[in-house]
C-alpha positions as CSV (number, residue, x, y, z in Angstrom):
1,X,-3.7,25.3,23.3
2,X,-3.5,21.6,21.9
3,X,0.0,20.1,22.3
4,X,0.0,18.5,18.7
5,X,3.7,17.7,19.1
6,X,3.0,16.3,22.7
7,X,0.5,13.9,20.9
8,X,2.5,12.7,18.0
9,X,5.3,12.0,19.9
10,X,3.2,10.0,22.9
11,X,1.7,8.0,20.1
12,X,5.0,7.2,18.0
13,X,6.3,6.2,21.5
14,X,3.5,3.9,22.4
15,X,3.8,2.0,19.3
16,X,7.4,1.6,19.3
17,X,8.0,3.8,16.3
18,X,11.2,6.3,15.8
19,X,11.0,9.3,13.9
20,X,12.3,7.6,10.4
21,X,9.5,4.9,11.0
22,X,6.5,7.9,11.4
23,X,8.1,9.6,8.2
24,X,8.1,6.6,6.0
25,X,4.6,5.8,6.8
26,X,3.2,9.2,7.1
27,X,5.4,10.5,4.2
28,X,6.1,13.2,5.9
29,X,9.8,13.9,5.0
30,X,12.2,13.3,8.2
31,X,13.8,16.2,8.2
32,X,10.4,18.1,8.5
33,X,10.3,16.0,11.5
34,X,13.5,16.5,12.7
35,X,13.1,20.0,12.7
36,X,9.9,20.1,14.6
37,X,11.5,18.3,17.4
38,X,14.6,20.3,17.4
39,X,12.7,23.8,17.2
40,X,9.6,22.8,19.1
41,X,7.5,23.8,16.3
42,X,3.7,23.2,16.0
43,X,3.3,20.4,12.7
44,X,0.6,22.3,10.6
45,X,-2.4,21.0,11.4
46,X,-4.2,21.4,7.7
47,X,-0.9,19.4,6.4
48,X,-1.5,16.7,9.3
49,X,-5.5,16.1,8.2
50,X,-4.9,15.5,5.0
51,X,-2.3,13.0,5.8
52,X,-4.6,11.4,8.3
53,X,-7.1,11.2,5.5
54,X,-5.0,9.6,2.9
55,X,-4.2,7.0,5.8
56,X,-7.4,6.1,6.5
């Protein structure tokens, strides 16, 4: 399986960005974030695309 977290969290390093930086400009709340981290949840992937969509 995919590590999605694995991948967020190698490109929020790479560009120098904390996890208060990815929420602002993903709008993903923080705390969703926090708590992926701190449970090692998988972020839901349908939530994820359409967030990558309305960034693009």
């Amino acid at each position: 399986m995919f590590d999605v977290l694995g991948k967020i969290t190698s490109l929020r390093e790479e560009r120098g960005w904390t996890t208060y930086r990815l929420s602002k400009l993903s709008g993903i709340p923080q705390s969703t974030i926090s708590t992926w981290y701190r449970k090692n949840l998988m972020p839901p992937i349908d939530k994820l695309l359409r967030k990558q969509s309305e960034l693009v």
